[in-house]
C-alpha positions as CSV (number, residue, x, y, z in Angstrom):
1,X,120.9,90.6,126.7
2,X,118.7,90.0,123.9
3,X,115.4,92.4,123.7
4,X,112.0,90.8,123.1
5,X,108.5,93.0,123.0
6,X,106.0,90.8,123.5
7,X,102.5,92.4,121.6
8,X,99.3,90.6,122.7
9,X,96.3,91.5,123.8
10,X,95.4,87.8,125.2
11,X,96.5,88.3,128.8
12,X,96.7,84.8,129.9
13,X,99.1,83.8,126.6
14,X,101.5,87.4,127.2
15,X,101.8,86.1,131.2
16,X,102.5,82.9,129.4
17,X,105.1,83.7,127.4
18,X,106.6,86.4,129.3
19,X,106.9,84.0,132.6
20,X,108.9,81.8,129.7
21,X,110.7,84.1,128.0
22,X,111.6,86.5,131.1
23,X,114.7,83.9,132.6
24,X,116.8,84.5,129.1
25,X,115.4,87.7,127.9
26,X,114.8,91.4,128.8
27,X,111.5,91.2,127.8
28,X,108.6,94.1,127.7
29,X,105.0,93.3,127.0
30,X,102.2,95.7,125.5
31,X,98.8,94.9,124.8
32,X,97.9,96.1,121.4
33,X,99.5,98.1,118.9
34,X,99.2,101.2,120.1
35,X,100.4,100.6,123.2
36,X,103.6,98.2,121.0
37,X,104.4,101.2,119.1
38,X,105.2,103.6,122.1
39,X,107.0,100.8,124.2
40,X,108.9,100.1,120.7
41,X,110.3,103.7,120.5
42,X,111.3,103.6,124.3
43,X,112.5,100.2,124.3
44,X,114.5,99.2,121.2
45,X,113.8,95.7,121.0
46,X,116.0,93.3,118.8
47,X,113.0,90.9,118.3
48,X,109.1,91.9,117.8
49,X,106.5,88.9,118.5
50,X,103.3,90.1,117.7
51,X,99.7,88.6,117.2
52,X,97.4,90.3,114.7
53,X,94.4,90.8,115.9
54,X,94.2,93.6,118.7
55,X,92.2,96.2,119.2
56,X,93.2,99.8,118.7
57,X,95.8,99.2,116.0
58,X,96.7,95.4,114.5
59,X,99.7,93.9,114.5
60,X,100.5,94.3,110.9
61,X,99.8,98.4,111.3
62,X,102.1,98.5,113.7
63,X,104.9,96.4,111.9
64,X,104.6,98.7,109.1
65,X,105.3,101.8,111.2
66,X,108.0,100.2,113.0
67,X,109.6,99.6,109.5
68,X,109.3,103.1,108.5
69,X,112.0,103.5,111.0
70,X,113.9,99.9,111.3
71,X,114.4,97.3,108.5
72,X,116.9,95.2,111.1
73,X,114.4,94.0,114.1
74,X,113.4,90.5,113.9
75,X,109.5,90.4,113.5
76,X,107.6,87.3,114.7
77,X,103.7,87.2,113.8
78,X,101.2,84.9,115.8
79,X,98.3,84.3,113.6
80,X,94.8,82.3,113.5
81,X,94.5,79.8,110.1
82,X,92.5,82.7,108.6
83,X,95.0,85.6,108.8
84,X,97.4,84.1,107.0
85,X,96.8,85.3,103.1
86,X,96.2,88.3,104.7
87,X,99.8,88.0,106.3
88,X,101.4,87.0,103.1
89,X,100.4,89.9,101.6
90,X,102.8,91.9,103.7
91,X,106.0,90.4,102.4
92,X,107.7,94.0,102.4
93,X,107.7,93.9,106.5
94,X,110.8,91.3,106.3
95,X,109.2,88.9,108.5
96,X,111.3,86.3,109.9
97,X,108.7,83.8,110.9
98,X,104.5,83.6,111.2
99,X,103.1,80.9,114.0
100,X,99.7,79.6,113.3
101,X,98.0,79.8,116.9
102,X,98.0,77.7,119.4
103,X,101.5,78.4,119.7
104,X,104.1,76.1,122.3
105,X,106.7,77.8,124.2
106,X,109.2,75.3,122.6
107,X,108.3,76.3,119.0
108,X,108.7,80.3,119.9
109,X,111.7,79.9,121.4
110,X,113.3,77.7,118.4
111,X,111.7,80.7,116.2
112,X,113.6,83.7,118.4
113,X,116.9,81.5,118.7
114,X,116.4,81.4,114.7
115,X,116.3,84.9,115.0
116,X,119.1,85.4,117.4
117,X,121.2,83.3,115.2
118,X,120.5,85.7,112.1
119,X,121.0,89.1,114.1
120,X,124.8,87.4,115.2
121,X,125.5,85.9,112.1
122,X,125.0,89.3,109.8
123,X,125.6,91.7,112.6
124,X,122.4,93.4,111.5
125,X,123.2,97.0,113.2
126,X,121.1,100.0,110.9
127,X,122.5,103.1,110.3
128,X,120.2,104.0,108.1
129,X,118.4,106.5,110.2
130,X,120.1,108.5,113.3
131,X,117.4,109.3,116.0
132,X,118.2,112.6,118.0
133,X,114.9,112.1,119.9
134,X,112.2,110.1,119.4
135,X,110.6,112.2,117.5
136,X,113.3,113.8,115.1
137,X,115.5,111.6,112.9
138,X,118.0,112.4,110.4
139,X,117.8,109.9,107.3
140,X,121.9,108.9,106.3
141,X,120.7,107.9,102.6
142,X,118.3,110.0,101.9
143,X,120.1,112.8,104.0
144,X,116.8,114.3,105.3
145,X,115.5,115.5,108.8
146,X,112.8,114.4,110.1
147,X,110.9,116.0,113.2
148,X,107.4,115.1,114.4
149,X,106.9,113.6,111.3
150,X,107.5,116.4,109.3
151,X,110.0,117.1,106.8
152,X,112.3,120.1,107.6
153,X,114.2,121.6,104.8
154,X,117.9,121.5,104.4
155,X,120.3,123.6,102.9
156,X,123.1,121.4,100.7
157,X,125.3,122.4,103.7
158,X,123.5,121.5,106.6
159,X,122.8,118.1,104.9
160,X,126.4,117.6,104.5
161,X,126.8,118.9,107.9
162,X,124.5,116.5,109.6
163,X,125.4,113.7,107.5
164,X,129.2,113.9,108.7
165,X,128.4,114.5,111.7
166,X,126.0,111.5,112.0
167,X,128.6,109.3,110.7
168,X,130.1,108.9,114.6
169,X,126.7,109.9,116.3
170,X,127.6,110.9,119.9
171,X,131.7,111.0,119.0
172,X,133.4,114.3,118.6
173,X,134.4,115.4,115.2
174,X,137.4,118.2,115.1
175,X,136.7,121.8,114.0
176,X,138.9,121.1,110.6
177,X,137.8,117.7,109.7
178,X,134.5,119.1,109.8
179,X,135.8,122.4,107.7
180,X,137.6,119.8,105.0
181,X,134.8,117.6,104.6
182,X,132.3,120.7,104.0
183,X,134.7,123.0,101.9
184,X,137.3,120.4,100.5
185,X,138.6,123.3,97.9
186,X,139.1,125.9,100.8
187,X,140.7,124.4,103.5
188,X,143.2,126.9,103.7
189,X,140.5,129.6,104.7
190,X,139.3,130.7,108.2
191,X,136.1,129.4,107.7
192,X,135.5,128.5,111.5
193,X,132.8,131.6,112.0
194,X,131.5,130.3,108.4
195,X,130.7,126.5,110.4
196,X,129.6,128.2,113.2
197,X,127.1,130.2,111.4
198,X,126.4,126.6,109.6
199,X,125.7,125.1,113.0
200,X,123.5,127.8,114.8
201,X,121.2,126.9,111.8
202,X,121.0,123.3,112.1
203,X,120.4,123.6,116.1
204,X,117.3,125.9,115.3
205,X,116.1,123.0,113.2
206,X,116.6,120.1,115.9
207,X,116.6,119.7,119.6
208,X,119.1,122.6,120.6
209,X,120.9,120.2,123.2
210,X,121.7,117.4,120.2
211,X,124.4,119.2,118.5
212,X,126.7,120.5,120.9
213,X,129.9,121.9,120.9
214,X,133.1,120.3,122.7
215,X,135.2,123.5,124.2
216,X,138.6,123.5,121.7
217,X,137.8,120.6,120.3
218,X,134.6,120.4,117.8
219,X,131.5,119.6,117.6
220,X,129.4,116.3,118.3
221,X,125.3,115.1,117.7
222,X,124.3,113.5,120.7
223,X,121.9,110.4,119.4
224,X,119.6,108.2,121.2
């Protein structure tokens, strides 16, 4: 089913929408962008309708953090007349559609079907960045960890170690698949305490319990 997070600090239009939205949708509501940012990490929702204005932190804020970790999510802004230059001006956030307020049920639900059309029709599925927690998330392009929103350095090895890895988050990947991808020019050494070595150093840089070993088999990241 098709995840909506509903941002609006309005209670009676969130009640609203969600009593409209609940029937076809897994739908989570939060009422400002503070609060849309922490249900966001927990929730993974394919479509984001926010309004603007909110107290704590405003809808656009939020959008932009949310895009500092996902460029596929649909984004949905509902906006009063004089928001909208101010809207316009945040073309980077890959909005898919802005609703000038009041807004019907029947015109947001032709906007998310429009949305639910694009997310089939590309298959829109990022791999861009491979969360191990929440918190910590290894970049595929940039090949960089992140944890608590600081950069951790990287040897060349335990990028290329993470990176492959990564490629099949949560799948197994064999002892000398691993070895051949790392050191293609000596794959006819015992390097297997040389990986070991490789991965005791990454696991003091993450989460322990995300890269794990698979008894006679190889090794795995475990992704959220």
């Amino acid at each position: 089913m098709i995840k909506v997070l509903l941002v609006e600090d309005d209670e009676f239009s969130s009640k609203f929408f969600y009593n409209n939205l609940k029937d076809n949708f897994e739908v989570k509501c939060a009422k400002n962008g503070v609060a849309g940012l922490d249900l966001y990490d927990r929730f993974k929702p394919d479509i984001i309708v926010t309004d603007i204005s909110m107290p704590k932190m405003d809808g656009i804020e939020m959008a932009s953090k949310i895009r500092l970790k996902d460029q596929n999510s649909k984004l949905i802004f509902l906006t009063s007349h004089d928001e909208v230059d101010y809207l316009l001006k945040s073309t980077e956030l890959n909005i898919t559609k802005y609703l000038i307020k009041p807004v019907s049920n029947d015109n947001l639900l032709e906007v998310i079907e429009k949305a639910i059309s694009q997310i089939q029709k590309y298959e829109v599925v990022s791999k861009k960045y491979i969360y191990l927690t929440k918190d910590c998330f290894f970049d595929m392009e940039n090949r960089t960890l992140t944890k608590n929103g600081d950069t951790i350095s990287l040897s060349v090895k335990e990028k290329e170690l993470l990176h492959f890895l990564c490629l099949n988050p949560n799948g197994v990947k064999s002892y000398d698949d691993i070895i051949y991808n790392l050191w293609p020019d000596e794959w006819d050494r015992d390097l297997r305490n040389a990986l070991k070595t490789l991965v005791h150093s990454v696991k003091k840089k993450i989460n322990m319990d995300n890269l794990t070993n698979v008894y006679g088999e190889g090794y795995k990241v475990i992704s959220l």
